[in-house]
C-alpha positions as CSV (number, residue, x, y, z in Angstrom):
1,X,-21.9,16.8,11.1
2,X,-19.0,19.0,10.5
3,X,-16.4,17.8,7.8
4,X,-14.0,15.6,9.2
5,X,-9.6,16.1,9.3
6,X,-8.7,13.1,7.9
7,X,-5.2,11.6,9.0
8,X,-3.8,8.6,6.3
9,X,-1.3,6.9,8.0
10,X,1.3,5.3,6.4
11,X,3.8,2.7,7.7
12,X,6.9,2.3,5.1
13,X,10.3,0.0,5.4
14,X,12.7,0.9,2.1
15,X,10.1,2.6,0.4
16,X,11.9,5.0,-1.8
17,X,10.4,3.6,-4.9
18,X,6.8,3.8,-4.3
19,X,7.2,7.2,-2.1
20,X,6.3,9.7,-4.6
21,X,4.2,7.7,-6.6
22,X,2.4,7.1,-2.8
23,X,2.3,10.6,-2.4
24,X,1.2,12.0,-5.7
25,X,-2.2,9.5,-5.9
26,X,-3.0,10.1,-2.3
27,X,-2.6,13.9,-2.7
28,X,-5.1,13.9,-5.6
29,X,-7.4,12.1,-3.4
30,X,-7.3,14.1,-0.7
31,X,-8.1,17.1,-2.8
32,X,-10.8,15.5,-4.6
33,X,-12.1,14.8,-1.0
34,X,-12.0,18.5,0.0
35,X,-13.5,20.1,-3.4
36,X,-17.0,17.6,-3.0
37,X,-16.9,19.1,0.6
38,X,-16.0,15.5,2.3
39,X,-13.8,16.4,4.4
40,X,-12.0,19.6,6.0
41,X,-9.0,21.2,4.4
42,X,-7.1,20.5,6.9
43,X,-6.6,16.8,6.5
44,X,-3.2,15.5,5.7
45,X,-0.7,11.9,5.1
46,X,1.0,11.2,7.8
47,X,4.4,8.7,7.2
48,X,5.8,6.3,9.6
49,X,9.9,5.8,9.0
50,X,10.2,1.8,10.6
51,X,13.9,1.9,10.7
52,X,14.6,2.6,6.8
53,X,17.8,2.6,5.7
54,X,17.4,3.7,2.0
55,X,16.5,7.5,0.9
56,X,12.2,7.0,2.5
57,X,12.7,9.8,5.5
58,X,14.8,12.3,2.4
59,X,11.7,11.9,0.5
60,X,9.2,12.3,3.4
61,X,11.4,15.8,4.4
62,X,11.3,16.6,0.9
63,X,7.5,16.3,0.1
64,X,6.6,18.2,3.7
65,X,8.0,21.2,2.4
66,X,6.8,21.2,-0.9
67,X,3.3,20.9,0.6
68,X,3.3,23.4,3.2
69,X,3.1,20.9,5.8
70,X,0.5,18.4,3.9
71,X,2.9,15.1,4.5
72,X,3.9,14.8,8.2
73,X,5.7,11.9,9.3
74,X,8.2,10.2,12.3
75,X,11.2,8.4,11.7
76,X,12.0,5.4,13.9
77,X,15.5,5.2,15.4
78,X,15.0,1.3,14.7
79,X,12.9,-0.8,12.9
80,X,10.2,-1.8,15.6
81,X,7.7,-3.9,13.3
82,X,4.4,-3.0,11.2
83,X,2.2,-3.4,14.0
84,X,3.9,-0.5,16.1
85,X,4.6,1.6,13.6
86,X,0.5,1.9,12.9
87,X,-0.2,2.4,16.5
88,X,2.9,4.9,16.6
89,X,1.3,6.7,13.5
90,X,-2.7,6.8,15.5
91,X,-1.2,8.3,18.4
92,X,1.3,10.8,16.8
93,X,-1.0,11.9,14.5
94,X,-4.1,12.1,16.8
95,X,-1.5,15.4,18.4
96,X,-3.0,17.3,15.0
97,X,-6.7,16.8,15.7
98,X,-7.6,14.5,13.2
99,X,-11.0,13.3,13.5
100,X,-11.1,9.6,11.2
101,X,-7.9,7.8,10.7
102,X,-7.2,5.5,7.7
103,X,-4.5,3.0,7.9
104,X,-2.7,1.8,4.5
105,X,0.5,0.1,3.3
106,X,3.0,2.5,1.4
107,X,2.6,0.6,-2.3
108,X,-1.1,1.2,-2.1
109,X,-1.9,-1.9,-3.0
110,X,-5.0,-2.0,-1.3
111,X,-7.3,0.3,-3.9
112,X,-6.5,3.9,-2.4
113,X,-9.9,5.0,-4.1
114,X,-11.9,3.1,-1.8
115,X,-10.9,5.5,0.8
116,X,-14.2,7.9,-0.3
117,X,-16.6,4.5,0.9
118,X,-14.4,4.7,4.1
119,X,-15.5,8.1,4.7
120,X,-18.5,7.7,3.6
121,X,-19.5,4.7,6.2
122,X,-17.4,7.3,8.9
123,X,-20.2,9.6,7.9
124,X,-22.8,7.6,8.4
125,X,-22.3,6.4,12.2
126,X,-19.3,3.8,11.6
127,X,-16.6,4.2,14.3
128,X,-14.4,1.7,13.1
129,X,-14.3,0.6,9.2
130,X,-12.4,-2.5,7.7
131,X,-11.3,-3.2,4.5
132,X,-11.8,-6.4,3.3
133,X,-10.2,-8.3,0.4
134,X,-12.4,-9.8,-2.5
135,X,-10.2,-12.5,-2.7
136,X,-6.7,-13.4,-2.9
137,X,-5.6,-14.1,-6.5
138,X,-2.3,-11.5,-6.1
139,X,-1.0,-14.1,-3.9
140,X,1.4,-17.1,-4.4
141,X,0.0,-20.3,-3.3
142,X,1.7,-21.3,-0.1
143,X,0.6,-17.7,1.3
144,X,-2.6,-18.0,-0.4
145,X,-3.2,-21.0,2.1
146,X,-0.9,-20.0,5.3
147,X,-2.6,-17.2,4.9
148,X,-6.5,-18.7,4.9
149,X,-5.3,-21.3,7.2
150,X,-4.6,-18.6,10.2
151,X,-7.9,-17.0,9.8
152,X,-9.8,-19.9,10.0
153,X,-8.1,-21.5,13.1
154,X,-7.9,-17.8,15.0
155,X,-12.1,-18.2,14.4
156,X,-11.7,-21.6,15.8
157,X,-10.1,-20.2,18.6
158,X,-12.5,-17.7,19.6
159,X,-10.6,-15.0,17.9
160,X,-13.9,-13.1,15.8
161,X,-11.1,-11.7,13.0
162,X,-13.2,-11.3,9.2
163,X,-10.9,-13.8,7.0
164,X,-9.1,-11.7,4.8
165,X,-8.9,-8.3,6.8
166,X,-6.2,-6.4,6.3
167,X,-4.3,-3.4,8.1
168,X,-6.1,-1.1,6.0
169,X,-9.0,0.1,7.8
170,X,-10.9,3.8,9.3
171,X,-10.6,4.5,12.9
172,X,-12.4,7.3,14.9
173,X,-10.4,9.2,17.1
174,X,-12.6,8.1,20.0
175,X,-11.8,4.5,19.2
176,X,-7.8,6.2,19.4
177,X,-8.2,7.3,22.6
178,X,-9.6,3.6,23.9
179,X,-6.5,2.2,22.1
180,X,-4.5,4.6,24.3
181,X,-5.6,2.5,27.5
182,X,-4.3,-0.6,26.4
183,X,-0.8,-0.6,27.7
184,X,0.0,-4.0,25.8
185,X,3.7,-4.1,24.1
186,X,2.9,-6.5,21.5
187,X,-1.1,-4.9,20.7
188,X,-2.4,-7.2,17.4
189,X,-4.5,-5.0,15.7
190,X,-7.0,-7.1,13.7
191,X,-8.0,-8.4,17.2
192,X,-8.3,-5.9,19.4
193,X,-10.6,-3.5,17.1
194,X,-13.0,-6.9,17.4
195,X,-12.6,-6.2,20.8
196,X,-13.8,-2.6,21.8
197,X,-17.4,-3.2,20.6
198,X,-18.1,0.4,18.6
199,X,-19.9,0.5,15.7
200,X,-18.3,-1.7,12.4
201,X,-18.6,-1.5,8.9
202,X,-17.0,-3.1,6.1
203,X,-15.3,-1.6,2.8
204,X,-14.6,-4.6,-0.2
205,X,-11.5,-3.9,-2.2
206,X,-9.4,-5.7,-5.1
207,X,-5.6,-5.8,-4.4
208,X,-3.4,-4.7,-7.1
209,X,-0.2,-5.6,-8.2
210,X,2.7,-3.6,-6.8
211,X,3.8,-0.8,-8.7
212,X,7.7,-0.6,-7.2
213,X,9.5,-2.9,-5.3
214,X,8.7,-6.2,-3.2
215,X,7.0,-6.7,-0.2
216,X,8.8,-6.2,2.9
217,X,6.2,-9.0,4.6
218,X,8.9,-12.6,5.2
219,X,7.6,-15.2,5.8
220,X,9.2,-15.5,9.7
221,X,7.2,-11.5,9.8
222,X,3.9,-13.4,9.1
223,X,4.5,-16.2,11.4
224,X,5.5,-14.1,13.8
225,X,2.4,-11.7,13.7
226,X,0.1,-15.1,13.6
227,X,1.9,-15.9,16.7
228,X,1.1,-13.0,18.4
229,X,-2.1,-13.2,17.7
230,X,-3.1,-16.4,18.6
231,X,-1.4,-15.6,21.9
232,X,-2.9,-12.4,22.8
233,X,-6.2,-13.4,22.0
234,X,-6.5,-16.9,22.8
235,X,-6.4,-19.3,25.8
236,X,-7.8,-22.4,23.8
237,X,-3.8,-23.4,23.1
238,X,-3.1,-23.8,26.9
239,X,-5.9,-25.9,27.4
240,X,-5.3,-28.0,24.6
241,X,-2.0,-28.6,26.4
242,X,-3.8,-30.0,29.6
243,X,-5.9,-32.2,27.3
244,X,-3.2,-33.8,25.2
245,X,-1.5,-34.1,28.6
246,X,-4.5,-36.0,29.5
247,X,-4.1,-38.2,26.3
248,X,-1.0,-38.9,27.1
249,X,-1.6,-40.0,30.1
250,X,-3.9,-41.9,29.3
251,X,-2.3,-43.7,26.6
252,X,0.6,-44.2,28.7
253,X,-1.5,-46.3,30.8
254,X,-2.6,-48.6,28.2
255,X,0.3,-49.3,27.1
256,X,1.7,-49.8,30.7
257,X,-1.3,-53.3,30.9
258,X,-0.5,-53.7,27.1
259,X,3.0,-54.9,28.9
260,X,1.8,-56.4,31.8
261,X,-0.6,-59.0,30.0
262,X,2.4,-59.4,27.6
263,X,4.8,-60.4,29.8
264,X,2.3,-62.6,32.3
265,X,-0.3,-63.9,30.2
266,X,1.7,-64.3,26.5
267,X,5.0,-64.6,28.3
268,X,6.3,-62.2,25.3
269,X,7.7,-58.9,25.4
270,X,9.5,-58.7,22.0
271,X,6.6,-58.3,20.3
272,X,5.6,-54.9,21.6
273,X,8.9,-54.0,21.0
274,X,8.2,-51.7,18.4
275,X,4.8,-49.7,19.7
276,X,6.3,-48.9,22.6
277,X,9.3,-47.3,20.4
278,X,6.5,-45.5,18.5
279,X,4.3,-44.4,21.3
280,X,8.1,-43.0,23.2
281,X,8.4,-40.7,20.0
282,X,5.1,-40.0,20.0
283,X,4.7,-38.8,23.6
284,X,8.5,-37.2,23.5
285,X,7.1,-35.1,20.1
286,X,3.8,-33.7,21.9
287,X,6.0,-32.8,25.0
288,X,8.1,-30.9,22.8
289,X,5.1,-29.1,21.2
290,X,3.6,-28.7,24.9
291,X,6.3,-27.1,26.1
292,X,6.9,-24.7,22.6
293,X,3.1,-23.7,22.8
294,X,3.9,-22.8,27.1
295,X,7.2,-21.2,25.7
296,X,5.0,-18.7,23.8
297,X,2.9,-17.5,26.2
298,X,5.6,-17.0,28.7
299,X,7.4,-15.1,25.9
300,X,4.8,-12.9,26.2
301,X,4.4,-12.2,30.0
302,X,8.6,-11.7,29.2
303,X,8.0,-8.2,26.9
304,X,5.2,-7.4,28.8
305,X,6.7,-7.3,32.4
306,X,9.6,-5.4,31.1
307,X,7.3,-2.8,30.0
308,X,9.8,-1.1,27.2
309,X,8.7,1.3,25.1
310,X,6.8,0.4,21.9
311,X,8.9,2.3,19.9
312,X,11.3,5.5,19.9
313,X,10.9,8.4,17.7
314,X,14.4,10.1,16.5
315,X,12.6,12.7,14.3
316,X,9.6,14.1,13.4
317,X,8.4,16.5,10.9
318,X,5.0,18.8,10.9
């Protein structure tokens, strides 16, 4: 097997602080890579610009030149969302014949030297390698638990995602080129490589503290991307609407002879008085959340049918 061109892709939003120190460590690897004869000299970092409005794209430009071509990059003319600026950085990148991609976030938090395990499970057959997190002590406790919570109940849904797999992962080109057929404007990631059945490994990392910065993850970002997930993946919401329906209904009717023995047999209606009250609030509440979960999915079919764009370069570099 002929060394492989490696491609790291990098997403960044307002990364002007951990650019260089991004570029520098990743550099280093990549030569390291090339001296022990891992992969081909021709490998390279390739940056996505989402919509930055600090000095990330100067500092891509700047770091290009001073490696002969080494950095690559696009530059957004919006910000269009993590998500689309990795599947923007596969396909762009995929122009320079790379052979293995690796995905990563731009403060390297996830252990940049685990990228020689990557290539070596690449090596050894793997099509598609993800990194996993040992566990989540870097992270506050609400997100800590949000962030459990979601992976758990995408598993309940039939959603096979590993709990705490990240963005950071190895793709084969050929597993590029299937991504290419899926026309989806909202694609989430951590699914669909679960779905195209090729040949998995895994790669165990610690996550370290950011170096520069903060995170560029809100809360509404994460929320959102669980969102989408659930909804691209799973049906078991929809049908848990006609079920709860069904409860309803049901309910409804038991309360509706609750009142009619009431009223002929105990000659009282005051008395259910306030169950009915509660059971109105109850049934108006899981409408609500009925109609929010159908809202959702039609929010979907919305972006889809319009079939925009994923994204829209304004610049690129090479």
């Amino acid at each position: 097997m002929k060394n492989p061109i490696l491609s790291i892709i990098i997403p960044c939003l307002n990364e002007e602080d951990s650019i260089p120190y991004t570029v520098s460590s990743l550099l280093n690897i990549l030569k390291e890579l090339e001296q022990t004869n891992q992969i081909d000299s021709n490998s390279f970092i390739f940056f996505v610009n989402d919509g930055s409005n600090d000095k990330t794209w100067e500092l891509i430009q700047k770091f290009n030149k001073e490696t002969n071509g080494k950095i690559k990059g696009i530059k957004f003319s919006r910000n269009f969302g993590n998500q689309k600026a990795i599947i923007a950085g596969l396909f762009e990148a995929d122009k320079y014949n790379a052979d293995c991609f690796i995905t990563v976030d731009a403060d390297l938090q996830q252990d940049e030297n685990k990228i020689r395990e990557f290539i070596e499970k690449y090596k050894n057959g793997a099509k598609i390698v993800c990194g996993i997190r040992n566990d989540r002590k870097t992270d506050g406790i609400i997100k800590k638990i949000t962030a459990l919570t979601f992976y758990k109940f995408m598993n309940i849904l039939g959603v096979n995602i590993q709990i705490n797999h990240s963005d950071y992962r190895l793709v084969s080109r050929e597993v590029v080129q299937t991504l290419k057929n899926f026309p989806e404007t909202n694609l989430f990631l951590r699914g669909i490589f679960n779905e195209l059945g090729y040949k998995k490994d895994y790669v165990y990392f610690d996550v370290k503290p950011r170096k520069y910065g903060k995170t560029k993850f809100s809360f509404f970002q994460l929320y959102s991307l669980a969102l989408n997930g659930i909804t691209s993946f799973s049906l078991v919401p929809l049908r848990m609407v006609t079920v709860v329906g069904f409860i309803m209904a049901l309910m409804s009717f038991c309360l509706g002879i609750s009142a009619i023995i009431d009223y002929y047999v105990f000659h009282s209606t005051v008395s259910g008085w306030a169950t009915i009250i509660v059971a109105i609030g109850f049934i108006c509440g899981i409408q609500i959340l009925c109609l929010g979960i159908i809202a959702e999915y039609l929010g979907q079919l919305f972006q889809e049918v319009k079939s925009r764009p994923r994204y829209i370069i304004e610049e690129e570099i090479n």
